[in-house]
C-alpha positions as a Python dict, from the first residue, in 0.01 Angstrom:
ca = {
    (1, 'X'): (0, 0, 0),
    (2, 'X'): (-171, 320, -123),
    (3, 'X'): (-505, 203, 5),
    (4, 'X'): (-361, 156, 354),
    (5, 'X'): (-180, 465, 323),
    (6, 'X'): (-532, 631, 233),
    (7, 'X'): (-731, 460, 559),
    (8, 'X'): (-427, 555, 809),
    (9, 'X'): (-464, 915, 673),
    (10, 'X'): (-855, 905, 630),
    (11, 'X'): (-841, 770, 1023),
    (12, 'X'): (-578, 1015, 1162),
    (13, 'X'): (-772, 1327, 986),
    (14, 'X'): (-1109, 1173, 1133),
    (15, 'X'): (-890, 1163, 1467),
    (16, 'X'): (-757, 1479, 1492),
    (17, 'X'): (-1137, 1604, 1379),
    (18, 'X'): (-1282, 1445, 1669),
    (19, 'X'): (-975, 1578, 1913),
    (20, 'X'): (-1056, 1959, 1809),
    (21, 'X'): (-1408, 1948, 1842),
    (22, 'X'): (-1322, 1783, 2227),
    (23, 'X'): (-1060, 2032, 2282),
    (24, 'X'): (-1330, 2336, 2211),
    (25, 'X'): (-1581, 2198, 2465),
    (26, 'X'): (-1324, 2175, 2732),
    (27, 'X'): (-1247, 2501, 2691),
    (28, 'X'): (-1635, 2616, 2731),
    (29, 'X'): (-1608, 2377, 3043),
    (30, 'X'): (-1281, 2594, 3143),
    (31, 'X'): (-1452, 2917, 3064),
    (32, 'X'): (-1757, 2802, 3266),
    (33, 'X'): (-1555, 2733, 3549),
    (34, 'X'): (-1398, 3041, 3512),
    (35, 'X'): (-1658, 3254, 3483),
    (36, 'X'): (-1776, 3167, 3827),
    (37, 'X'): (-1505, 3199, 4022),
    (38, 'X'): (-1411, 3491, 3881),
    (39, 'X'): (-1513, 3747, 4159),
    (40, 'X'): (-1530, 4071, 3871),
    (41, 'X'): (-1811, 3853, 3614),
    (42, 'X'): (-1901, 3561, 3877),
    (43, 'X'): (-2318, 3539, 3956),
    (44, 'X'): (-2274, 3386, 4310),
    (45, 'X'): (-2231, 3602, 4618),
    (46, 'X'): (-1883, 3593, 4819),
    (47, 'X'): (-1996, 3323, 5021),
    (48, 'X'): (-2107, 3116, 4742),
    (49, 'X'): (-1767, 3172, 4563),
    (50, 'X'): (-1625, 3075, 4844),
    (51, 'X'): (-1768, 2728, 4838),
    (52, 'X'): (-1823, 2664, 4507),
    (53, 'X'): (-1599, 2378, 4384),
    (54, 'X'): (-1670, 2352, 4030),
    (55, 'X'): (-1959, 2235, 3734),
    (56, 'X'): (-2075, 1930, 3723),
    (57, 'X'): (-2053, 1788, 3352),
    (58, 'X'): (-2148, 1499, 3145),
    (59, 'X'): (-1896, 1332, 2959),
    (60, 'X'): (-1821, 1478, 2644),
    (61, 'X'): (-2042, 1292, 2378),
    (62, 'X'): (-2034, 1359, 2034),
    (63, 'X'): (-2329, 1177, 1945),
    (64, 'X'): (-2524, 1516, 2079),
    (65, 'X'): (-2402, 1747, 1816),
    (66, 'X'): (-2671, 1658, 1568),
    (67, 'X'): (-2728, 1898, 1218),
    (68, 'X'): (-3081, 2059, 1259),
    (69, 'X'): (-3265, 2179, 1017),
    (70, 'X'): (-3338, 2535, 1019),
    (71, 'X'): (-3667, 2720, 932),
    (72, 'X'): (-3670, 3078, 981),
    (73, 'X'): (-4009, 3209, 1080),
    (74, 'X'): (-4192, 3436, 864),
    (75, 'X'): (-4344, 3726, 1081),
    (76, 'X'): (-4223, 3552, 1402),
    (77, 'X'): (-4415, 3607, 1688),
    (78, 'X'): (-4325, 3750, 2036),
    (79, 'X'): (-4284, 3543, 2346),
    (80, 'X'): (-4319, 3628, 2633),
    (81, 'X'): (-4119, 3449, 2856),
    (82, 'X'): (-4187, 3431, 3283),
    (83, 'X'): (-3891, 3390, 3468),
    (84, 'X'): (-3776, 3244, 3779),
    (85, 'X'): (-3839, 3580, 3952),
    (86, 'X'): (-4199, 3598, 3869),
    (87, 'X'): (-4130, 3889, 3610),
    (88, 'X'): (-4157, 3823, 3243),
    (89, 'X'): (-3868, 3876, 2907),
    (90, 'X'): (-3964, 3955, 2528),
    (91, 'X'): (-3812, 3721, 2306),
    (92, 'X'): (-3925, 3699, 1918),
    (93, 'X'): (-3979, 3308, 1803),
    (94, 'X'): (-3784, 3311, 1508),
    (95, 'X'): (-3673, 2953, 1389),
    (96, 'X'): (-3747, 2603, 1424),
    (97, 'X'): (-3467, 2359, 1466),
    (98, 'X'): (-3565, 2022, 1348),
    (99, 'X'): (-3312, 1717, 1426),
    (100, 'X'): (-3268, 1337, 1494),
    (101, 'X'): (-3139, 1244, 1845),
    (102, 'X'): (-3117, 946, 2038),
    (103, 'X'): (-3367, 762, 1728),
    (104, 'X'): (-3612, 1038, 1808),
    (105, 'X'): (-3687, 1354, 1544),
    (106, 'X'): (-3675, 1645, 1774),
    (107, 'X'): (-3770, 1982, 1735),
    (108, 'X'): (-3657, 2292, 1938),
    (109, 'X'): (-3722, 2692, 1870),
    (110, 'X'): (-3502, 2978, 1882),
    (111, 'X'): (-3555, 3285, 2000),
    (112, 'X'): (-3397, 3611, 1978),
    (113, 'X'): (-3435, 3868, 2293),
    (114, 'X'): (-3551, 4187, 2143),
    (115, 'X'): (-3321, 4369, 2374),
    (116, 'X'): (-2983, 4185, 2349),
    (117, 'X'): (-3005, 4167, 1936),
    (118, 'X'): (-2953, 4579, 1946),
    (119, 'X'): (-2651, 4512, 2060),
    (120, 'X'): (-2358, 4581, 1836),
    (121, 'X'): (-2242, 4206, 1790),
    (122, 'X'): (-2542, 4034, 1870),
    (123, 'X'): (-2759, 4106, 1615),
    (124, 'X'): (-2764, 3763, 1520),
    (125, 'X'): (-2765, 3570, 1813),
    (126, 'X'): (-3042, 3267, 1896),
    (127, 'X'): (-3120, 3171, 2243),
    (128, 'X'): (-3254, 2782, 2276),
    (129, 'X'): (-3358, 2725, 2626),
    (130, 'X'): (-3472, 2358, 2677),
    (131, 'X'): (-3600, 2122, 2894),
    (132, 'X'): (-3567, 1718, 2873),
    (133, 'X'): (-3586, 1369, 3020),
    (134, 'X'): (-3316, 1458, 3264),
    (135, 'X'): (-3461, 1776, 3381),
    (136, 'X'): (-3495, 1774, 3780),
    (137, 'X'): (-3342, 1459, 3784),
    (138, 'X'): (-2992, 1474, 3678),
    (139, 'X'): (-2991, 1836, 3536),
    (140, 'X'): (-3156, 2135, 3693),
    (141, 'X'): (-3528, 2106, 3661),
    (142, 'X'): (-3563, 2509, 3555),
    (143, 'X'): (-3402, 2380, 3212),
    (144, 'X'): (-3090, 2445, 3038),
    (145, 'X'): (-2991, 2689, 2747),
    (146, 'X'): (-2801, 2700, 2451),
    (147, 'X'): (-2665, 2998, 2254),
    (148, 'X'): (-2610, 2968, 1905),
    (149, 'X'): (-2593, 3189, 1569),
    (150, 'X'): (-2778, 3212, 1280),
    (151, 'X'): (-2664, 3023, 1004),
    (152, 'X'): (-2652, 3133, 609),
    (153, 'X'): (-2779, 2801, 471),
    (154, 'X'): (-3093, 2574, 569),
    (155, 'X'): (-2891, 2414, 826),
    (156, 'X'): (-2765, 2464, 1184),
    (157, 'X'): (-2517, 2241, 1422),
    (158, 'X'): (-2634, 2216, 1779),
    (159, 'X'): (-2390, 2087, 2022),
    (160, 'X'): (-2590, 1964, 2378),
    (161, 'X'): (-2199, 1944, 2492),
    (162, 'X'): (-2255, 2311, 2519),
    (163, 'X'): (-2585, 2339, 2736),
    (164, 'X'): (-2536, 2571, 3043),
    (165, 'X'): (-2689, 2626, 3333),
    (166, 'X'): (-2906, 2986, 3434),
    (167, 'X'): (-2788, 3161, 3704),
    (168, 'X'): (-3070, 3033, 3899),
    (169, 'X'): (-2966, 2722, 3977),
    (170, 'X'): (-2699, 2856, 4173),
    (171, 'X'): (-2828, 3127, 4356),
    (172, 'X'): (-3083, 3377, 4377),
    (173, 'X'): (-3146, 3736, 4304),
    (174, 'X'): (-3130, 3681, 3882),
    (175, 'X'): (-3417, 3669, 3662),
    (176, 'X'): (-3390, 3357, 3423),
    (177, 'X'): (-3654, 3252, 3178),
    (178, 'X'): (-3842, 2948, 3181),
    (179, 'X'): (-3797, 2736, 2888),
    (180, 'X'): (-4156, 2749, 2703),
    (181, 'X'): (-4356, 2365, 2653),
    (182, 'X'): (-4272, 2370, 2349),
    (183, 'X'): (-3871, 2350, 2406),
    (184, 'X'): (-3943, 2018, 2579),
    (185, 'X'): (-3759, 1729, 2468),
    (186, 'X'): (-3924, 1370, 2483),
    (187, 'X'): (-3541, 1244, 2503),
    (188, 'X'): (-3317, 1239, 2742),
    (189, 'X'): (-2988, 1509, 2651),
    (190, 'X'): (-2673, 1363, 2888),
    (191, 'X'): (-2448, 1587, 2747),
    (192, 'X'): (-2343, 1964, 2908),
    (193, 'X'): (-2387, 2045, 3263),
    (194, 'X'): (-2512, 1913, 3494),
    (195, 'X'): (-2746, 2024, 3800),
    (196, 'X'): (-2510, 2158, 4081),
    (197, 'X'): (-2480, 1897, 4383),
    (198, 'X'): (-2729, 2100, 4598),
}
């Protein structure tokens, strides 16, 4: 009797585990939403507002939030970054994320944008932009991104349920970087958003 007792609870608490971690990605898929028809913090133009209808998301998957491994970079280098405009952003390379997806061992780097970590509450903030098998295909072919923080241990949880789109696939007038070759996944990451319908 105890043992059954033991797997109901061992199953309910796995349950309810699962349910929260679902229940925080629809509410970055509310907050996306959100966000862009807000007409006070929305990118798109009134027109655009007007017509937009809503992301485009995978299902939520759990078997994308992997544990990376994470190697901070001694004396990191700076990237520089073009963007869609045809200007260029300063980012410092400082870790590599190293993880198992889809039977594959990945690896992805973070950067940090030298201006937005001199911001009070940022100062330890990693941008991951990415590209991967689904790139211009089912998800917009200028890559996705992933913001994340830095960790105290060795080891970091990335959650593709969380990749978002730049401004740029939406409409024009922003400048959004271009994920560097080496953020290019050999696998293909159905998880996130999606590319928008046009």
């Amino acid at each position: 009797m105890r043992v059954v007792f033991f797997t109901l609870f061992l199953a309910s608490f796995f349950s309810f585990g699962q349910d929260s971690l679902t229940q925080k990605v629809l509410t970055f898929q509310a907050d996306q939403n959100e966000h862009y028809f807000n007409k006070d913090t929305s990118p798109l133009k009134k027109k655009e507002r007007r017509k937009f209808k809503g992301h485009h998301f995978y299902p939520i998957d759990h078997t994308y939030r992997v544990e990376a491994h994470y190697e901070i970079i001694e004396n990191p280098d700076t990237i520089v970054m073009p963007t869609s405009a045809g200007t260029e952003k300063m980012f410092a390379k400082h870790a590599k994320l190293t993880f198992e997806l889809n039977g594959a061992t990945c690896v992805l780097f973070a950067y940090q944008n030298l201006k937005v970590i001199k911001m009070e509450g940022y100062e330890n903030s990693l941008f991951v932009p990415f590209k991967d098998e689904t790139s211009g295909t089912e998800t917009y072919g200028g890559g996705r991104y992933l913001d994340l923080e830095q960790p105290e241990g060795e080891s970091l949880i990335v959650d593709f349920n969380y990749a978002y789109n730049p401004y740029c696939a939406y409409t024009t007038g922003w400048y959004c970087p271009i994920p560097p070759d080496e953020n290019t996944l050999e696998v293909a990451v159905k998880a996130g958003l999606k590319a928008p319908e046009h």
